[in-house]
N, C-alpha and C positions, 0 to 999 in steps of 0.2 A: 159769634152769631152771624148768620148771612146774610146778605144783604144785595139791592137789586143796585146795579151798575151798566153802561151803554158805550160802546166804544165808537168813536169818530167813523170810523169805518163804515159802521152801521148808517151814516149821513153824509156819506161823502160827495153825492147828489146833489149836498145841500150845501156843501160849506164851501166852494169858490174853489179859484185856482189847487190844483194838487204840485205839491213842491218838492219833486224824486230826486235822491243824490244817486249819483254815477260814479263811476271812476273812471276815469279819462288813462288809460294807455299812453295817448302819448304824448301828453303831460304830464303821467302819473302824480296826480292829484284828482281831487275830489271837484263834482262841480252839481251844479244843481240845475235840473232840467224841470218847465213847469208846463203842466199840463192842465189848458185853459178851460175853466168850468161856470157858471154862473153861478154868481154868490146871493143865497137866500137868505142864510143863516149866519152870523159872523161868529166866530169861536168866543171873541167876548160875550156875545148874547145864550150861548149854548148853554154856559150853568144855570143862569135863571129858570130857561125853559124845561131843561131837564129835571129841577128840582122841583117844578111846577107839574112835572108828569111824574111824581113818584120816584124817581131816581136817586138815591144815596150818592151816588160816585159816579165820576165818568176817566175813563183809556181814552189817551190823545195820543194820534198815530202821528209822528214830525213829522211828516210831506201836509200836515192840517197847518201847521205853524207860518203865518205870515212874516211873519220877522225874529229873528233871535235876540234882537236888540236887550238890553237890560230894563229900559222904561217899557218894553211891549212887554216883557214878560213878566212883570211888576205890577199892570194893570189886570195883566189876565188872572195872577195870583190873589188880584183885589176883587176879579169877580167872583171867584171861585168861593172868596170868603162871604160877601156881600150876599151869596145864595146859598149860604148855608150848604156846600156838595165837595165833596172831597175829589179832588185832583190824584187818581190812586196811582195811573203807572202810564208816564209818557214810552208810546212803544216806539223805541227805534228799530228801521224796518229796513236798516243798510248795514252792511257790513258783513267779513269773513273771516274769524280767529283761525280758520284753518286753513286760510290760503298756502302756500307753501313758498310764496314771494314776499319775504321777510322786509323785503320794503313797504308793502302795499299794506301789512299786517301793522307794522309800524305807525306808516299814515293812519288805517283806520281806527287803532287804539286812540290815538291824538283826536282825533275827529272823534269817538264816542267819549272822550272825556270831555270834549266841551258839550258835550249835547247832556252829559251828568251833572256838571256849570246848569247849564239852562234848568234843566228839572229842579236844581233846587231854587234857583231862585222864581219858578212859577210855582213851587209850592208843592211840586210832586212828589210822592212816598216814596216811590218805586220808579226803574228806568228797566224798562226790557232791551233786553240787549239778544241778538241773536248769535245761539253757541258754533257755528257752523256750515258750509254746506258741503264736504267732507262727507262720501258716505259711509253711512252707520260701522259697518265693518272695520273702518279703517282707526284703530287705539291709538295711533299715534297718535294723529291728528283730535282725537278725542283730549289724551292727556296736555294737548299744546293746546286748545281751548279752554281747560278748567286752569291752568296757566294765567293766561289774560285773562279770563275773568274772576281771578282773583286780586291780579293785578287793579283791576277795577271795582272792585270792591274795595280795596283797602285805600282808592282813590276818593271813592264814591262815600265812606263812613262818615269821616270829621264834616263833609256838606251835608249832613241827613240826608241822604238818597238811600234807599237799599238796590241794589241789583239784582235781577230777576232774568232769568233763560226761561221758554220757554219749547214747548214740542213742534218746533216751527223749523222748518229745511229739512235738509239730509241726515245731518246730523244726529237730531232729536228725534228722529222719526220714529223710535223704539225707546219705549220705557226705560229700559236695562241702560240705558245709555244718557236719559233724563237722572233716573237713578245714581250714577256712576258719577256724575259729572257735580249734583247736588253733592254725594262723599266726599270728592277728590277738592271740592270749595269748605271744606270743615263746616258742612252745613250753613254757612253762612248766604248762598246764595237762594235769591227765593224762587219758585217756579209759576208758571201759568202751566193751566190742561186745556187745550183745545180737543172740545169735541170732533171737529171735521179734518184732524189732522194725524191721528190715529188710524188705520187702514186695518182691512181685513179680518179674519176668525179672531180674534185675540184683541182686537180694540177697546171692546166694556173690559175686560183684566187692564188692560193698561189704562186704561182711566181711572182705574179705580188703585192702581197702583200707585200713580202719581199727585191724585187730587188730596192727598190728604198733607199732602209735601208742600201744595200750592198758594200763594195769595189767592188768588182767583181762578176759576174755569170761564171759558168760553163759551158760549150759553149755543152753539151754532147746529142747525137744524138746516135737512137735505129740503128744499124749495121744489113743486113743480111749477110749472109756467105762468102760473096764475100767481105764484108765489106764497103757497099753502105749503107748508108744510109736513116733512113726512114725520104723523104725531108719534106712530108706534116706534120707528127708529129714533129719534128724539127721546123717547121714553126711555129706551133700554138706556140711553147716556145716562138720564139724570138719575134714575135707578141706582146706576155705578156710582154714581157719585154718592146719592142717601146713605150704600152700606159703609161708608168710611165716615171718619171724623171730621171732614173738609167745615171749615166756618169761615171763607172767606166771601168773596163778590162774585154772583152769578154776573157776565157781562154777556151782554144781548148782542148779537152779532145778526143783521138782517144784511143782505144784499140781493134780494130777488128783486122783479119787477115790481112798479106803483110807486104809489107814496111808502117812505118808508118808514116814516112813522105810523103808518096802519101797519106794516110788516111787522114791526115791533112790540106791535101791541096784540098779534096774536103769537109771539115767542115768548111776551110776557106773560099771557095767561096762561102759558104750557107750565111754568119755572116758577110762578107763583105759590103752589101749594106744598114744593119744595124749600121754601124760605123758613127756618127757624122761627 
């Protein structure tokens, strides 16, 4: 059954410092760059709130994550529970299985297994892991992604995590290749569907190719400046999505102008009368 969900993203406005990993050349290593924001909201406070506005679930993107500490990530998993909201899919928003510098691919595996560490001990279902930025075209590089991310998957089992790719980068930009890469993992890996990330004539087919593969879609709708959204293109998405069997989490994805929990709340009324 489907169910309403909100991803960090959609309040990044709100939640303080943003905490981006790099990859430093010439160090070759990982470092973390943060980019300084006023804190409204603390990600401990966010389950309550959310659960308080209707929310079932919420996607934590790691540049939200103040600390990776074991006792941070222990209380956040104490919030999660205390407000009754399921912690679905910490999104990691770093990393390249397709690089073609077997070092740096290296590095990043190491770095996404501790960030599958963290997810389980906050409590999270799911880690999105992204399959590439390699583009589409290119199978080798496709089959050296379904590769590591099996490799992390069979990391990520005995912690209760499952791994999740989604249609995000070069990569994934095409169905046939979301598809390809879900086979090439014996099915084991899960998907996300972004709506805004599908392109041109063929984007409702590939949405509707992939959403019934997915834990979740991404609920994300074209904004004009006032931050209204465009309903009839918005519709054809969630349309695609009705004709398939998808019963996962609609997640609401705002980043127009205002408050963004007023934006939120007119992409929830759009996804509402598509809820099971």
């Amino acid at each position: 059954m489907s169910y309403l969900s909100v991803s960090t993203w959609s309040l990044h406005r709100l939640l303080g410092p943003l905490h981006w990993t790099i990859w430093d050349e010439e160090t070759r290593s990982h470092r973390t760059v943060a980019k300084e924001q006023p804190l409204e909201l603390s990600l401990l406070e966010l389950p309550k709130i959310a659960s308080e506005r209707g929310y079932k679930a919420i996607e934590v993107c790691h540049f939200h994550f103040p600390s990776t500490e074991r006792d941070y990530l222990e209380q956040l998993r104490a919030a999660f529970e205390q407000a009754d909201i399921s912690l679905d899919t910490l999104l990691l928003d770093y990393g390249d299985l397709t690089a073609e510098d077997e070092g740096r691919v290296k590095e990043d595996l190491g770095l996404m297994k501790r960030w599958i560490e963290a997810a389980s001990f906050c409590g999270a279902k799911q880690i999105r892991i992204v399959a590439g930025e390699a583009e589409p075209t290119n199978q080798a590089a496709l089959v050296r992604s379904a590769a590591s991310l099996l490799e992390l998957i069979r990391f990520a089992e005995p912690l209760g995590v499952r791994v999740v790719t989604e249609n995000f980068k070069p990569l994934t930009s095409i169905a046939t290749n979301v598809a390809a890469l879900y086979d090439q993992c014996e099915g084991k890996l899960g998907l996300i569907t972004d709506f805004g990330n599908y392109k041109g004539a063929g984007k409702y087919g590939e949405i509707a190719q992939t959403a019934p593969l997915s834990v979740s879609v991404h609920a994300k709708a074209n904004y004009d400046e006032q931050g209204i959204p465009d309903v009839e293109e918005f519709s054809q998405c969630l349309e695609a999505v009705k004709g398939t069997n998808f019963d996962g989490a609609y997640v609401l994805i705002y980043d127009g102008p205002g408050d963004m929990w007023e934006g939120l709340e007119r992409v929830k009324e759009l996804v509402q009368p598509y809820l099971d």
